[in-house]
C-alpha distance (Angstrom), angle and dihedral (degrees) to the residues before:
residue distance angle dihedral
X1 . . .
X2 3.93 . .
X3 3.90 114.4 .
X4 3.61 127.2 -175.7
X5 3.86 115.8 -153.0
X6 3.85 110.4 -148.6
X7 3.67 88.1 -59.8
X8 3.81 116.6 -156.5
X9 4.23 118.7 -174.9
X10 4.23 115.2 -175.3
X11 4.13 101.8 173.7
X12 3.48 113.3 -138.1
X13 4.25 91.6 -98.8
X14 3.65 82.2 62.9
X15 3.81 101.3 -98.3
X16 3.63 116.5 154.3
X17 3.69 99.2 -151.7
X18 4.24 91.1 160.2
X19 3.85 130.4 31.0
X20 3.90 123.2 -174.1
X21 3.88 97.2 -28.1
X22 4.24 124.9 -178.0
X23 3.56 129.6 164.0
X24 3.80 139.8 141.1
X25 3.72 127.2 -138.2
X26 3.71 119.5 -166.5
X27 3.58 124.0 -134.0
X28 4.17 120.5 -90.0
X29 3.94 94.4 11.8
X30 3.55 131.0 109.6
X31 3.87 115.3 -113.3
X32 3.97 115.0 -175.9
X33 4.16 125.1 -162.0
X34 3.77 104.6 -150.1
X35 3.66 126.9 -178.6
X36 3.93 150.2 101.3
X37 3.73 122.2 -53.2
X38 3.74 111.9 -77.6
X39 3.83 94.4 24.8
X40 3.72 88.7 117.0
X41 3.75 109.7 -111.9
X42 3.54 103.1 128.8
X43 4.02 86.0 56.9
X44 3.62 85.8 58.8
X45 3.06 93.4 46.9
X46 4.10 95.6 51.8
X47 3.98 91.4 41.4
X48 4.17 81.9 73.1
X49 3.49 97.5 63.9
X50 4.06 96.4 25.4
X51 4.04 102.4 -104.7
X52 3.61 86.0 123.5
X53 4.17 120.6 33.5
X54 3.78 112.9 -152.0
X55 3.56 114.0 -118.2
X56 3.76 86.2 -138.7
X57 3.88 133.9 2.3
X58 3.91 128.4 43.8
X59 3.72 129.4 -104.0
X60 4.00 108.7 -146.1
X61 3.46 128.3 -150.9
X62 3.89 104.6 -158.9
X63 3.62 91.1 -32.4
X64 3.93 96.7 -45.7
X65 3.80 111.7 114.1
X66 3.84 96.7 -123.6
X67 4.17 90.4 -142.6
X68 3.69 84.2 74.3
X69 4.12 96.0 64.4
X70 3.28 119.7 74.7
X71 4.00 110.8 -102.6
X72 3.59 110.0 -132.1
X73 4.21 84.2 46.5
X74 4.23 83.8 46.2
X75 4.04 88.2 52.5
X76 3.37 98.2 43.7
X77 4.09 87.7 50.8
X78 3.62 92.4 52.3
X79 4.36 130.5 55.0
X80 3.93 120.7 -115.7
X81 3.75 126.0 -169.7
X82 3.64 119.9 167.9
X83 3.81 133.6 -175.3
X84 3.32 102.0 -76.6
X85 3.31 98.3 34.1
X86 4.02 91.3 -113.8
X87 4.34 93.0 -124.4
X88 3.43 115.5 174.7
X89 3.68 104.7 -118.6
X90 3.98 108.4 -142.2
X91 3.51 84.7 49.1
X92 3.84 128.2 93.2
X93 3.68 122.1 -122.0
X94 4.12 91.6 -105.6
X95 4.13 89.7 47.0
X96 3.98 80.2 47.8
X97 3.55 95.8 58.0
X98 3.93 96.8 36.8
X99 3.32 93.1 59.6
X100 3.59 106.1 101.2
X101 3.53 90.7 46.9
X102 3.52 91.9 55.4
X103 3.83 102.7 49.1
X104 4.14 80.5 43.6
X105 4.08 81.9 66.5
X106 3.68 98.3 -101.8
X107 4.20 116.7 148.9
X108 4.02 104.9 -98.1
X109 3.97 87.2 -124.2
X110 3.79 95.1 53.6
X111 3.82 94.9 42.3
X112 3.74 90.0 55.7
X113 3.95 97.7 53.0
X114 3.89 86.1 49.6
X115 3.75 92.4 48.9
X116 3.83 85.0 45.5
X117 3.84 85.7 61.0
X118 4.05 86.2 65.1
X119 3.50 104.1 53.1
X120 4.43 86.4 88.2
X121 3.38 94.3 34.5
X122 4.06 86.9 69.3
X123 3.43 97.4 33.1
X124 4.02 101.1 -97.2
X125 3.61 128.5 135.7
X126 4.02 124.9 -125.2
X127 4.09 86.8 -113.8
X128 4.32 86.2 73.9
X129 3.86 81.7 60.8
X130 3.85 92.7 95.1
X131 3.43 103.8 30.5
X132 3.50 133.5 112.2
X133 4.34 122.8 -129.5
X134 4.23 92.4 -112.2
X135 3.91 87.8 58.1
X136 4.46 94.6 46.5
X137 3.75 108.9 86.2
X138 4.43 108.6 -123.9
X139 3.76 90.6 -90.7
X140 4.25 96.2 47.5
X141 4.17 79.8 39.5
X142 4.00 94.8 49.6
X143 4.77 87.3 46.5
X144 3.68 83.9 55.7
X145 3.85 90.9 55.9
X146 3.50 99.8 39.2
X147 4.16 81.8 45.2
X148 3.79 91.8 54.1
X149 3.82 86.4 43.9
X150 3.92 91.1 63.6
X151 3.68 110.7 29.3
X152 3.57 87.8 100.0
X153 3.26 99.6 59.1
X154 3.95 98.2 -118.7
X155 3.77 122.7 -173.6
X156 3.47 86.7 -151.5
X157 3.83 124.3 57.4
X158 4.30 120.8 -169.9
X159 3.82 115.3 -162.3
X160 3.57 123.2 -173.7
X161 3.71 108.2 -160.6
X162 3.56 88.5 -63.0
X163 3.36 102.2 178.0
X164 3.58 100.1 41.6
X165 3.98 91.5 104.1
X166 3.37 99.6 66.3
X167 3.86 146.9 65.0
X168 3.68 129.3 -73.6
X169 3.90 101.8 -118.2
X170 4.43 89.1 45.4
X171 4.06 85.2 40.9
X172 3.58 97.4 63.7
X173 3.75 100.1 39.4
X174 3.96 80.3 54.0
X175 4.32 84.2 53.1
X176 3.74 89.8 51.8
X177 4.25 90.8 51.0
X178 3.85 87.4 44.3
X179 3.73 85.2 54.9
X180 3.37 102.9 42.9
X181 3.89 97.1 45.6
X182 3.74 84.9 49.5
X183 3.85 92.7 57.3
X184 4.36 89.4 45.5
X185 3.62 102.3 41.7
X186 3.77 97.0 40.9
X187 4.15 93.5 -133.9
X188 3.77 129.2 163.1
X189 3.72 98.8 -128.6
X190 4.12 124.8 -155.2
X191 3.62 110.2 -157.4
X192 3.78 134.3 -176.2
X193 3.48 136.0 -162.5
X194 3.76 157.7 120.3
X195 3.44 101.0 -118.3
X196 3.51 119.5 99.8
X197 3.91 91.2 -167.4
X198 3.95 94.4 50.7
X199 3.57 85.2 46.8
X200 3.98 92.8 56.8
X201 3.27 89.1 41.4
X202 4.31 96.6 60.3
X203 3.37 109.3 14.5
X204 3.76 123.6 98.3
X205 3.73 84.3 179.5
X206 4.09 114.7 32.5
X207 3.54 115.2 -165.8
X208 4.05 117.3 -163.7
X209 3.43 114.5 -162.8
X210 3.62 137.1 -167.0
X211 3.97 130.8 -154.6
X212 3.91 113.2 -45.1
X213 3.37 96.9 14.3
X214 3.35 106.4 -59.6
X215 3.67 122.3 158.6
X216 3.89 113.5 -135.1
X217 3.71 94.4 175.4
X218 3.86 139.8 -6.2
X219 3.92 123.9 -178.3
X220 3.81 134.0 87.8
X221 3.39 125.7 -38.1
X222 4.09 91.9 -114.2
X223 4.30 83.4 44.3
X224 3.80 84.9 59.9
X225 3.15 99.3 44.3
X226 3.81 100.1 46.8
X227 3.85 83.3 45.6
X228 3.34 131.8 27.3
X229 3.83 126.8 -179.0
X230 3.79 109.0 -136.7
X231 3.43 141.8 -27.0
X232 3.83 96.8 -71.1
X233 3.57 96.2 63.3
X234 4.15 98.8 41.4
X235 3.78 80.4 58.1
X236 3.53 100.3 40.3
X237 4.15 89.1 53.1
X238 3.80 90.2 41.8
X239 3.93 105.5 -111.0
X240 4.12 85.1 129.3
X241 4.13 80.6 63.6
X242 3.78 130.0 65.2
X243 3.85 87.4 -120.6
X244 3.82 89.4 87.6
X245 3.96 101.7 42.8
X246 3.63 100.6 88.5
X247 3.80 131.3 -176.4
X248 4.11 139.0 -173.5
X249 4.40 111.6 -126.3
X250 3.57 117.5 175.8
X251 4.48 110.3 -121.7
X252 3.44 116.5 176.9
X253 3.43 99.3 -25.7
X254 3.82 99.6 -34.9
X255 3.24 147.2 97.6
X256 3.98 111.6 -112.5
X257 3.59 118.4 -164.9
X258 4.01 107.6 -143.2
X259 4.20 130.5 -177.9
X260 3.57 119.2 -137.9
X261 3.76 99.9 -78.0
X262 4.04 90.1 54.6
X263 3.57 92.4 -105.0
X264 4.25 113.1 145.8
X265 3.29 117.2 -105.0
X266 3.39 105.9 173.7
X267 3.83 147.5 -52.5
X268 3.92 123.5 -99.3
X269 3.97 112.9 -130.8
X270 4.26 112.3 -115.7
């Protein structure tokens, strides 16, 4: 379990990027911060594995305050992927994704057939295993980082609007692995992003925030939804916009869900 402590960050140019902060995030769920740039999710996010100290508050770590750990030990406990992915470009994609292992003080041969191991488990074939990052496309780049990101095995998984770099029809395939690995491996995931829709999509908990922090709205997706707060978040999910006001029509012998301005949305299963 991950607990923030009314968590408060001023950066040293005066910034005040979080004010009073608390939340709790239970163990092997997904919990997503979504919000406008400069909102201050991606401090959250870094406060978990120490990149960013709180100027006041505590961030917990199943009850252990995690300023008391060491930080490179707390990083090396915990997955990272970021944006764009963050490889190391003279490196091939197995060195990539043994890494961690290595700077953990694992033998370079045994780190490799463990990071071998990964390659399936996000969806990459055995013929990356050579390559170098500048000759991946952004999806095969963004697997490697989410493979580095587990091949130790972390409870706790940080992502940094991973995805955000790449194209719609790659980006949700890339939703559906997250997903799926989250289900098999049993992690607590911390996800970022801007994207109301990806955050629906992921989050078993969906935090909105507003400038410095401040949550507008946390619950479910269908809790927020069925119930928003205030005017900010029924805009910020889209119920102000036709997108959200969905209907059934019967084509050709099935039912066609359509928004407002008749555009398909989808098709229910029989």
């Amino acid at each position: 379990m991950i607990e923030y402590r009314n968590v408060r960050k001023i950066f040293d140019e005066g910034t005040h990027a979080v004010e009073d902060f608390s939340l709790t995030i239970e163990s092997r769920t997904t919990t997503v911060f979504v919000g406008s740039s400069g909102c201050g999710k991606t401090t959250l996010l870094r406060m978990v594995n120490r990149m960013v100290d709180p100027s006041a508050g505590s961030v917990l770590i199943d009850d252990v305050d995690v300023a008391t750990k060491n930080p490179v030990e707390l990083r090396r406990s915990i997955g990272y992927v970021m944006q764009h992915a963050g490889l190391l470009p003279h490196r091939t994609v197995l060195d990539n994704i043994a890494a961690p292992l290595v700077l953990d003080g694992m033998k370079r041969r045994r780190a490799r057939e463990h990071a071998k191991k990964m390659l399936p488990t996000v969806g990459l074939d055995a013929e990356v295993t050579h390559k170098y990052p500048i000759q991946l496309s952004g999806g095969q780049q963004q697997r490697v980082g989410v493979a580095r990101g587990l091949v130790a095995d972390p409870n706790i998984m940080l992502m940094d609007e991973p995805f955000g770099a790449v194209d719609p029809i790659v980006r949700e395939e890339l939703q559906r692995e997250l997903m799926r690995l989250q289900r098999e491996l049993d992690t607590t995931v911390v996800f970022v992003t801007h994207d109301i829709d990806e955050a629906f999509a992921l989050g078993d908990q969906v935090v909105i925030l507003r400038t410095g922090g401040e949550i507008a709205q946390v619950g479910s997706p269908a809790e927020i939804l069925a119930d928003p707060v205030d005017d900010f978040v029924a805009s910020f999910v889209g119920l102000d916009r036709a997108k959200r006001e969905l209907t059934i029509t019967h084509l050709n012998g099935q039912q066609v869900v359509v928004d407002a301005d008749g555009r398909a949305a989808g098709v229910l299963a029989p």
